[in-house]
C-alpha positions in Angstrom: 42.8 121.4 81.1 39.3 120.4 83.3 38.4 123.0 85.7 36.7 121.8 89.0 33.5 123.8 89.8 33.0 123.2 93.7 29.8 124.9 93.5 28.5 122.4 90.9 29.7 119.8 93.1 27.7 120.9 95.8 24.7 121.4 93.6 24.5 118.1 92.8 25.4 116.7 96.6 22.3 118.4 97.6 19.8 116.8 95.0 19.4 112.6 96.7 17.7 111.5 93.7 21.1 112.3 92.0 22.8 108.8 93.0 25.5 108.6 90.1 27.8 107.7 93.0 27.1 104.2 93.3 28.2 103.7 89.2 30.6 100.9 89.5 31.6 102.1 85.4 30.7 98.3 84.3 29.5 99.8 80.7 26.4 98.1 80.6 24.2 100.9 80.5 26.2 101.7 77.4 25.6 98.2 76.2 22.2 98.4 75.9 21.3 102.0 74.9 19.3 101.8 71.7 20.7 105.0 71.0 23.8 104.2 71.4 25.1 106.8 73.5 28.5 106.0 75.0 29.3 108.9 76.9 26.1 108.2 79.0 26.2 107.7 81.6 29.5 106.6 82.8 31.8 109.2 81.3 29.0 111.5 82.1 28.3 111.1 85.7 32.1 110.7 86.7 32.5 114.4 85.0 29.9 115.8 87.3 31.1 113.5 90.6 34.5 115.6 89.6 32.6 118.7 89.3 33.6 119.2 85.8 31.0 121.2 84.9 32.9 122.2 81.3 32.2 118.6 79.9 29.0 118.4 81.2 27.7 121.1 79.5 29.7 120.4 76.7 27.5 117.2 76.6 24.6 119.5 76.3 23.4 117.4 73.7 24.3 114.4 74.0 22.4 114.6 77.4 19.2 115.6 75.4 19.6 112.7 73.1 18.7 110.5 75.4 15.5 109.2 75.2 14.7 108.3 79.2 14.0 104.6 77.9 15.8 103.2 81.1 16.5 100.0 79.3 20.1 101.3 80.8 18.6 101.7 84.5 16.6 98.3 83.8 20.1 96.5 83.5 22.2 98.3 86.1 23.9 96.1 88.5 24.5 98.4 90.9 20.4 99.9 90.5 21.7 103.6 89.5 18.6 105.5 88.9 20.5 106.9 85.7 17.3 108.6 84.0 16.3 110.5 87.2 20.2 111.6 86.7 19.5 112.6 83.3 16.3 114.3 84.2 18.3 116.4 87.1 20.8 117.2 84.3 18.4 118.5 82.1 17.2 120.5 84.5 20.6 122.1 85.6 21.2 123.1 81.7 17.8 124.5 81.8 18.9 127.2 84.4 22.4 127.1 83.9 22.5 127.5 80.5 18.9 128.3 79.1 18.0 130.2 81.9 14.7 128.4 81.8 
């Protein structure tokens, strides 16, 4: 069972460089990450457009695995600025989590 966190929701509404929204989920990001990394960022950024904040932070390292390359943002159709979204991620676990 996924538990909706409204207040992560908002969170992320408020931050404009967070612009996961216009992911049209092609999986070309995942295509080309040298890493590998499926579960960014489609799977990633649909959890926290839900407000699933559970399996984003149960992501927590995945989310640090990636290496902010942007060969996945170089090859976006739709021009997602997916390591900005990482990078605001990071951040969010930082106080969330680490309290940083």
């Amino acid at each position: 069972m996924a538990l909706v966190n409204p207040d992560f929701v908002n969170e992320v509404k408020r931050t404009e460089e967070f612009n996961a929204s216009a992911c049209m989920n092609c999986g070309v990001c995942s295509a080309v990450c040298p890493m590998g990394l499926e579960l960014l960022p489609r799977k990633l950024f649909r959890y926290v457009l839900l407000g699933l904040e559970d399996k984003v932070l149960a992501n927590t390292e995945t989310i640090y695995s990636c290496l902010l390359c942007k060969m996945c943002e170089a090859n976006c159709p739709a021009q997602v600025h997916i390591a900005e979204n990482v990078r605001f991620l990071r951040y969010y676990i930082n106080k969330k989590v680490f309290k940083l």
